[in-house]
C-alpha positions in Angstrom: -6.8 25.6 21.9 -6.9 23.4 18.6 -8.1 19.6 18.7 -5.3 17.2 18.3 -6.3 13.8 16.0 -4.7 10.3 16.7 -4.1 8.7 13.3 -2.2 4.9 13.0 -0.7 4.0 9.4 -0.8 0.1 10.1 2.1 -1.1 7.8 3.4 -4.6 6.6 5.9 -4.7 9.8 4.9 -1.8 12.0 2.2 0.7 12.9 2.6 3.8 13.6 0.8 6.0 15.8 1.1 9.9 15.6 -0.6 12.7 16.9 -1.6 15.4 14.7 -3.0 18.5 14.6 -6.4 18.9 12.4 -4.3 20.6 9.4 -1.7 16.9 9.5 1.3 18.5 11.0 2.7 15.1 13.3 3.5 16.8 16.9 4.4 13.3 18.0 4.7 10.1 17.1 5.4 6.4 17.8 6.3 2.9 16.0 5.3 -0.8 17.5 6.5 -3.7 15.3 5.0 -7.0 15.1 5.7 -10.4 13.3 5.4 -11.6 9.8 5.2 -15.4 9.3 5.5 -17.4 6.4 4.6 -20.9 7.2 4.9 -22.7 4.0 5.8 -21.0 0.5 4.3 -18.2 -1.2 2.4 -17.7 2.6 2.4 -14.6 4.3 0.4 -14.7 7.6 0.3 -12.1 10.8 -1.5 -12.2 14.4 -3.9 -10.1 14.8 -3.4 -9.7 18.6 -0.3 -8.8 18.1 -1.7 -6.1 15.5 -3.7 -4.6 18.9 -0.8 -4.9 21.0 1.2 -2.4 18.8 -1.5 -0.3 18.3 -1.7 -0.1 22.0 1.9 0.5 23.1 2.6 2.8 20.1 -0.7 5.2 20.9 0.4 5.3 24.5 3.7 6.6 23.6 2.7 8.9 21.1 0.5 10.7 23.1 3.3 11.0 25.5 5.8 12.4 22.8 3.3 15.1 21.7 2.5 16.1 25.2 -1.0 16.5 24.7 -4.1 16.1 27.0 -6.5 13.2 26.0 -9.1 15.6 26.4 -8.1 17.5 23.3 -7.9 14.4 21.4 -10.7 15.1 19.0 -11.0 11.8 16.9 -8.9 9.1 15.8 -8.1 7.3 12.5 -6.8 4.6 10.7 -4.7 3.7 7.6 -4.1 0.0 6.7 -2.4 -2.3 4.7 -5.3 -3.9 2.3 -6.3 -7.1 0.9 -6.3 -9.2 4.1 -8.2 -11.9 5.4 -8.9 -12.4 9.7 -12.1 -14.6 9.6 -13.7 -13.8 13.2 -16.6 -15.5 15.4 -18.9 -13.7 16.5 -17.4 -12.7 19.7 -14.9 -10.9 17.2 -12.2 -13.7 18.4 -10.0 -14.3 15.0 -10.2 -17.9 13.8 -6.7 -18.5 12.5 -3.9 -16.1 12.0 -4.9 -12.9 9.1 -3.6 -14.0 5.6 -2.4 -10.7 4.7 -1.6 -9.1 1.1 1.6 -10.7 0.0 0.1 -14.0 0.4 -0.5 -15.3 -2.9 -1.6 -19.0 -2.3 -4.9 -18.7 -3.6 -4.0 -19.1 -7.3 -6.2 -21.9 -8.5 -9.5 -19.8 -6.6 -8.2 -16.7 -9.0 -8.1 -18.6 -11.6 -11.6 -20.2 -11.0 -13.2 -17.3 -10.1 -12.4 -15.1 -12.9 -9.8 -16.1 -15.3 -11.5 -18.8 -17.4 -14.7 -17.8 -18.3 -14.7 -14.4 -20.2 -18.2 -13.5 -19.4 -17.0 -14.1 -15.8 -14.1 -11.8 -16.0 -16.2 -9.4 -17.8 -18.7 -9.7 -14.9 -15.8 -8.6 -12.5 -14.8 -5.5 -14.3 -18.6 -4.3 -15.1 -19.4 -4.2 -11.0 -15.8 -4.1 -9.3 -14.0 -2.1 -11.6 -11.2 -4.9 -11.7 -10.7 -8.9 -11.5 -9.2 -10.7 -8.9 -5.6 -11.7 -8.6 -4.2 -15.0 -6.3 -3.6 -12.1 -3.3 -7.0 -10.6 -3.2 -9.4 -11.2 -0.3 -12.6 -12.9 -2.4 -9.5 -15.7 -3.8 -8.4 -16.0 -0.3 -12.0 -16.2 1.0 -12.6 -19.0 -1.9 -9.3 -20.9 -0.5 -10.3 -20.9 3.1 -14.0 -22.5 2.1 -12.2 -25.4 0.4 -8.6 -26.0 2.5 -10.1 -24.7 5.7 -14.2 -25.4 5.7 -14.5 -25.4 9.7 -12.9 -22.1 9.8 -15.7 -20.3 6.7 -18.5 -22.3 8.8 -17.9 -20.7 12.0 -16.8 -17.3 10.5 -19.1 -14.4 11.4 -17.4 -11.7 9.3 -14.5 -11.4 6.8 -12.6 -8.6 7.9 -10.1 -6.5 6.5 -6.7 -5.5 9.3 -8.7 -2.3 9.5 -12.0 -3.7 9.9 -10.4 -5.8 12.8 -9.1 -2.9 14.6 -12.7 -0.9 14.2 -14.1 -3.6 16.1 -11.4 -3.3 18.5 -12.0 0.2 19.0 -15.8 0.5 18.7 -17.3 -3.0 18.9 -18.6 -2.6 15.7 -18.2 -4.0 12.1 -17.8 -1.2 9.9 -15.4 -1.5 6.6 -14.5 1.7 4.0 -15.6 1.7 0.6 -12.2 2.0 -0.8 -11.0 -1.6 1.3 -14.5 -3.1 0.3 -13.5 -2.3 -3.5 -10.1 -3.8 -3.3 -11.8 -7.0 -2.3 -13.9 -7.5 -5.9 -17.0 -8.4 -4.4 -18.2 -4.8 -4.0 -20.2 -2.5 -6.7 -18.5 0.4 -6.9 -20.4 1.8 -9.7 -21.5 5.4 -9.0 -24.7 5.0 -7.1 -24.4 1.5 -6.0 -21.6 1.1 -3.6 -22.5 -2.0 -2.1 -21.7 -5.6 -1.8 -22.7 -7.3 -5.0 -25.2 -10.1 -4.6 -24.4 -11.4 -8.1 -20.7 -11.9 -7.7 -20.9 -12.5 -3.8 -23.3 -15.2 -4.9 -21.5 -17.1 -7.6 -18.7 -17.1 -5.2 -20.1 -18.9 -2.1 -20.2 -15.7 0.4 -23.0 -15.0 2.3 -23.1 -11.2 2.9 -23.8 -11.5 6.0 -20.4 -12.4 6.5 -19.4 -9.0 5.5 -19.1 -5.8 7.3 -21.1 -2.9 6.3 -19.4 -0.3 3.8 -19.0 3.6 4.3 -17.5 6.6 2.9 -13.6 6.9 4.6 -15.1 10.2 6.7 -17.6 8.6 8.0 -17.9 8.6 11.7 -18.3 4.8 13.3 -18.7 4.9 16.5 -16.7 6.0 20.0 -14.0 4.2 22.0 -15.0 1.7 24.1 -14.3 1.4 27.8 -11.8 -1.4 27.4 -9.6 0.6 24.2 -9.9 4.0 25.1 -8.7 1.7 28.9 -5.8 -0.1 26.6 -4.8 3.1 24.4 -4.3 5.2 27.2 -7.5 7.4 25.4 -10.5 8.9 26.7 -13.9 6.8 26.7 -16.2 7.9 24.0 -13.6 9.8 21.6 -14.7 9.7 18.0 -13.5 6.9 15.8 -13.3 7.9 11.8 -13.5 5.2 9.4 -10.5 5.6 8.0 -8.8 4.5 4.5 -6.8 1.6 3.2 -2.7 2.8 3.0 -3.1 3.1 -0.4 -5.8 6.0 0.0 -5.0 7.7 2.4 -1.3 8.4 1.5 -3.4 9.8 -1.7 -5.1 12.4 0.8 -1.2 12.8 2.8 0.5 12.7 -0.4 -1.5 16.2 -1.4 -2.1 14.8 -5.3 -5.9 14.6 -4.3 -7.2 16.2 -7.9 -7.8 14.5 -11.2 -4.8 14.1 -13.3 -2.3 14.4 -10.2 -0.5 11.5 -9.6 1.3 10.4 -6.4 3.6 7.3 -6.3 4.9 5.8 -2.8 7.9 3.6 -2.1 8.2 1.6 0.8 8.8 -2.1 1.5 6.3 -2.3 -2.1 5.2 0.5 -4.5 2.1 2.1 -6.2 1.5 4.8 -8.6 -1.7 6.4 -8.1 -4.5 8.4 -9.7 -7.3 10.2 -8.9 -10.3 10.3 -11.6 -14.1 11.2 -11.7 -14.7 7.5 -12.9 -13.8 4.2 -12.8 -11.2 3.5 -15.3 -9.2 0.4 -15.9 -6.0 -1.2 -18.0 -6.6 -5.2 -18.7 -2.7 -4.9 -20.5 -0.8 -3.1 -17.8 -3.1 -5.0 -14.6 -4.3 -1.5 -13.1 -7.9 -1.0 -11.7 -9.8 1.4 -10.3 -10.5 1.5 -6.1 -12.8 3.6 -4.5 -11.1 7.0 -3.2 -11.3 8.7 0.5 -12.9 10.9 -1.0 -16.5 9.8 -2.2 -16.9 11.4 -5.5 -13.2 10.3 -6.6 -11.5 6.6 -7.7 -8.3 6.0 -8.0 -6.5 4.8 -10.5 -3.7 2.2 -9.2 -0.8 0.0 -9.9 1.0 -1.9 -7.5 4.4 -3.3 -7.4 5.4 -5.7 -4.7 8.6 -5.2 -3.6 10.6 -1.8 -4.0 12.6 -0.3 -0.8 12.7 -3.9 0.7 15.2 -4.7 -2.6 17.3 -2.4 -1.2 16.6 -3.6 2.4 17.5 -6.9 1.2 21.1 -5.8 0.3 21.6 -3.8 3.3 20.8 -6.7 5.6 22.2 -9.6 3.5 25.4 -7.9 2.0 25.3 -4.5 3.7 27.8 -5.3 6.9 30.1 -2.4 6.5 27.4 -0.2 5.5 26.1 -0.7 8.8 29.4 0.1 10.3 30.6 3.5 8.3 26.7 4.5 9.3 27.1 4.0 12.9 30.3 5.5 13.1 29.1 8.7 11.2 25.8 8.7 13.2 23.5 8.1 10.3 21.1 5.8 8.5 22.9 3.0 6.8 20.5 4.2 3.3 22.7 7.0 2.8 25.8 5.4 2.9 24.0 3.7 0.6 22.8 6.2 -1.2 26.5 7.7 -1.0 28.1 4.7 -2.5 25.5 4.3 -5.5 26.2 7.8 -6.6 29.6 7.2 -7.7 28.2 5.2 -10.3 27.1 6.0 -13.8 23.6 6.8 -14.6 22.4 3.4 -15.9 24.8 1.2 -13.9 27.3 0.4 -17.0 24.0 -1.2 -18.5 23.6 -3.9 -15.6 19.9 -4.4 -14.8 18.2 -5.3 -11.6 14.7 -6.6 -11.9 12.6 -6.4 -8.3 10.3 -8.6 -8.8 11.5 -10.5 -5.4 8.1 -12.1 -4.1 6.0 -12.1 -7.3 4.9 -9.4 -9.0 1.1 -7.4 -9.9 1.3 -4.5 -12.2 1.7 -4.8 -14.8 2.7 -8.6 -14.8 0.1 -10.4 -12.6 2.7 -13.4 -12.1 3.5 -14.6 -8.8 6.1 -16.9 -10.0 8.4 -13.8 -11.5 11.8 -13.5 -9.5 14.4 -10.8 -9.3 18.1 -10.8 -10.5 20.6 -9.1 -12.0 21.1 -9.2 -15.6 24.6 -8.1 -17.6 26.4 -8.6 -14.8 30.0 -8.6 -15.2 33.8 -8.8 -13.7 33.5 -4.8 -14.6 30.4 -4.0 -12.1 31.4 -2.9 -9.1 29.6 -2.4 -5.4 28.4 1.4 -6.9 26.9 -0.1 -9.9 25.0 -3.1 -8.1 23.5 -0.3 -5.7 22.3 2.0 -7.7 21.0 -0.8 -10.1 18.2 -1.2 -7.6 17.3 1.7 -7.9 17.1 2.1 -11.3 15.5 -0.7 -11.5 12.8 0.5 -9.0 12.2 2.7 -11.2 11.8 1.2 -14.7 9.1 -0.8 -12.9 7.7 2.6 -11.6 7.9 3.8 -15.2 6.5 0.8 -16.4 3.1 1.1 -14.3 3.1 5.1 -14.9 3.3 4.2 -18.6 -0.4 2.3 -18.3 -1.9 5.3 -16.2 -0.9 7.7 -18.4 -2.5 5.7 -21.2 -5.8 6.0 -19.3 -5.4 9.9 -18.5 -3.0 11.7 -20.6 0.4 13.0 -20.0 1.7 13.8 -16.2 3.9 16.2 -15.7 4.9 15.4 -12.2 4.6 13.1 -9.6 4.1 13.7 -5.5 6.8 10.8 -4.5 6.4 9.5 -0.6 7.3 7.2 1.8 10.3 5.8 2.9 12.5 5.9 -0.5 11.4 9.4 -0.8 13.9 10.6 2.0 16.8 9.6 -1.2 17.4 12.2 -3.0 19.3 10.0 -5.2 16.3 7.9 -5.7 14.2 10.6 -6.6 16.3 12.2 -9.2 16.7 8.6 -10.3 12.7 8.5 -10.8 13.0 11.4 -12.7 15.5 10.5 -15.3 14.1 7.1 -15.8 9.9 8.7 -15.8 11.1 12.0 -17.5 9.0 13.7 -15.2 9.2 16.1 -12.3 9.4 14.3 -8.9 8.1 16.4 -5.6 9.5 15.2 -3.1 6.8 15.9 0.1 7.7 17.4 3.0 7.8 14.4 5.8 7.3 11.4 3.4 7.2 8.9 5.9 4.2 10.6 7.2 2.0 10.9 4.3 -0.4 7.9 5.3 -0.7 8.9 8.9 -1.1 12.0 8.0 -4.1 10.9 5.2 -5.9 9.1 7.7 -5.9 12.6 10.3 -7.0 14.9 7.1 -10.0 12.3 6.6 -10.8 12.4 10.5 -10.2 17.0 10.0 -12.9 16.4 6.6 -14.7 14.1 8.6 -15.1 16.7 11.8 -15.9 19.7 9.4 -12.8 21.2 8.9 -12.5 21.4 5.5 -15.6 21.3 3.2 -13.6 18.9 0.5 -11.0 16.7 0.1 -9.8 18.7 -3.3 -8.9 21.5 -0.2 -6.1 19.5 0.7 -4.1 20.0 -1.9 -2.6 23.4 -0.5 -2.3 21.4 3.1 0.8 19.1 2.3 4.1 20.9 1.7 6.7 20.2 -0.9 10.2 19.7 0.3 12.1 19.5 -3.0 11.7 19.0 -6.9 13.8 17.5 -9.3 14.1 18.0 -12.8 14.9 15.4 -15.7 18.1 15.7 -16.4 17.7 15.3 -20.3 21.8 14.1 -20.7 20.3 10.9 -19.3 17.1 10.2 -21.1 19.2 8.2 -23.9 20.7 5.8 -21.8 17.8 5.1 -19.4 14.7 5.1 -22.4 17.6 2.1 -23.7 17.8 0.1 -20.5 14.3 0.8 -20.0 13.2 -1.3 -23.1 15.4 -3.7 -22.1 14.1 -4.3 -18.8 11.2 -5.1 -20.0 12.4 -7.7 -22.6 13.6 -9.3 -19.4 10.6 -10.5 -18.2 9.1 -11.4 -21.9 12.4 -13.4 -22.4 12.1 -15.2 -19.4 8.6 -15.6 -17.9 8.3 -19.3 -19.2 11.4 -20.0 -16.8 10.3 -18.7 -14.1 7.1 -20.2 -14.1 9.2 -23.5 -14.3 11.3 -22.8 -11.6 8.5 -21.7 -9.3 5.8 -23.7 -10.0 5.5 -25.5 -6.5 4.4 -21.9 -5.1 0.9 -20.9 -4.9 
């Protein structure tokens, strides 16, 4: 009988545990939620105990669901959110509570670090591929040294959430190349891939502070006694590196080749890339990460907030969609969904920007704010709906415009995660992008289901990661519809003037956040 691999996508909110076989296909699955806490402005903060508590509960049940023996449970693997801090002593106890990626109150270190002193930010993009931003982890490692100095003292590593949950597993401080290069302190220069001294060292962190990098497939260490105890696992089982979310939905997603392109929406967005080298866009704020796969990057833009826009509504304004949905048996989205559709292409020309909590690419400006522009007595529920969506996806359009700069027309795009499941939304993305949106089979299971096919590379199964391609099934495509390339190339200018009209203000208005 076929090995099963346990794989956890460890989200914003949730994590999600699912069982898979060693091809990806999810024979049972689980989701444990914890807390997000924002304790002053601009703050975004989780506890990491809770973060094991999930992981536990959710594994236990999944395991259950797929009705599978432990014994056949071959390895397990993890996809995490990136870009966070949980400062540790050395009995792997966290500090303080982990400042995770949409905290953004390190914008002074940023701007210290990197964004003064051009032969600084030239030293960044030489070894990291990129420059820091106010949410990445060397700016948050910067703030803790000089708001928090008792805390950097007794640190004993930096860890990433999945670095954390290694040495949960194993008792061991591993990290993957790909979350080591989203941190900016790492070379990631073919060959090197490595912590660099130089930048490490202008910055105040001793590498010994950091974990030891390796390749996503690289195989860690074994379950301990006590996790394999609180998982419900067998002692000893294989523990897989693993990838940040961002890389290994590249692997679920199935655009694993050069010049394939993937984007995800969930509560934020990307568009990614994969290339043969390091590439990167100073105008449209897109850099280059290590990949899963060792001889790849990625190219990759990030946008903040996407699906939880619509959340937003839905819980905020969304009352009766909550009601029609539970009297029809069905998600609230596609009443949603259903609503928007009666709408226009292009909302009668009313704009939603999402920049809700700050924005990355292609702005780089946590002070930005969402809102609806051209909004008038004629707009009506329909139009304000499916404005968010559109407006999703002039952003998407907006970062896909800067990758296609760096490697040539797309065609299509592999579109996952939660907004996937709306087929509104996708046919949406494809007017706006005028390109052909694939929409995956199981969306929602693309980074679980990336962090299993790195265990299945990882165990043998498949000699490459470029194999994987034929592995992830398409559910759907959708064509431009050309009858509304007019309207959205229009409001897609516009949307942009939006932000170049009114950055100054809302720098203004927010300038108390960090």
């Amino acid at each position: 009988m076929a090995g099963f691999i346990v794989a956890w996508d460890f989200g914003t909110s949730s994590v999600k545990a699912v069982v898979c076989t060693t091809e990806g296909e999810v024979v049972g699955s689980a989701v444990a939620g914890y807390e997000l806490y924002h304790p002053q402005p601009g703050w975004a903060e989780q506890n990491p105990k809770e973060w094991w508590e999930a992981v536990s509960k959710s594994t236990r049940e999944a395991v259950e669901a797929a009705k599978v023996k432990v014994k056949d449970v071959e390895a397990v693997s993890i996809s995490a959110q990136m870009a966070g801090l949980v400062p540790v002593d050395r009995n792997g106890e966290p500090l303080r509570p982990a400042i995770i990626w949409l905290d953004s109150r390190a914008d002074e270190q940023a701007k210290r670090l990197a964004g003064n002193i051009l032969s600084m930010l030239l030293t960044f993009v030489r070894i990291t591929g990129g420059a820091p931003g106010p949410k990445d982890v060397i700016s948050k490692i910067a703030w803790l040294e000089e708001n928090e100095p008792q805390v950097f003292e007794k640190a004993y590593k930096f860890l990433d959430a999945k670095d954390y949950l290694i040495f949960r597993l194993t008792g061991k401080y591993y990290t993957s190349w790909d979350c080591a290069s989203v941190t900016w302190m790492f070379d990631s220069r073919k060959g090197r891939m490595r912590w660099s001294e130089s930048i490490c060292g202008k910055a105040g962190i001793p590498l010994e502070k950091l974990c030891e990098p390796v390749p996503s497939p690289t195989i860690v260490g074994e379950l301990t006694a006590e996790a394999a105890k609180d998982l419900g696992l067998k002692e000893g089982t294989p523990v897989v590196c693993g990838c940040g979310d961002i890389t290994a939905a590249t692997v679920g997603s199935g655009a694993v080749r050069e010049k394939q392109v993937h984007a995800y929406i969930g509560t934020s967005s990307w568009v990614v890339a994969p290339v043969r080298d390091r590439k990167l866009s100073i105008r449209y704020y897109i850099g280059s990460l290590c990949s899963a796969d060792p001889t790849k990057y990625i190219l990759v833009g990030e946008q903040e907030c996407s699906g939880v826009c619509y959340r937003w509504l839905r819980d905020n304004l969304g009352y009766k969609y909550m009601v029609e949905a539970e009297k029809e048996g069905v998600d609230t989205y596609r009443i949603m969904d259903r609503v928007a559709a009666e709408a226009e292409p292009g909302s009668k020309r009313l704009i939603f920007t999402p920049w809700m909590y700050g924005e990355r690419s292609p702005l780089n400006d946590h002070t930005v704010r969402g809102g609806f522009v051209n909004l008038s007595l004629t707009h009506g529920e329909a139009h304000v709906l499916r404005a968010i969506l559109e407006g999703v996806a002039y952003h998407m359009r907006w970062i896909l415009e800067g990758v296609q700069k760096l490697i040539g027309r797309v065609s299509s795009i592999n579109l996952i995660g939660g907004g996937a499941q709306s087929e509104l939304w996708c046919q949406i993305i494809a007017d706006v992008a005028g390109v052909r949106v694939r929409q995956m089979k199981d969306p929602l299971e693309a980074g679980s289901r990336g962090a299993a096919l790195t265990a299945s590379v990882a165990l043998g199964y498949y000699k490459s990661f470029d194999e994987l391609e034929k592995v992830v099934p398409v559910r759907k495509e959708f064509e431009p519809n050309p009858e509304n390339r007019g309207i959205y190339d229009e409001l897609y200018q516009n949307f942009k003037r939006v932000y170049k009209k009114l950055k100054k203000m809302y720098k203004e208005l927010n300038r108390e956040i960090k």
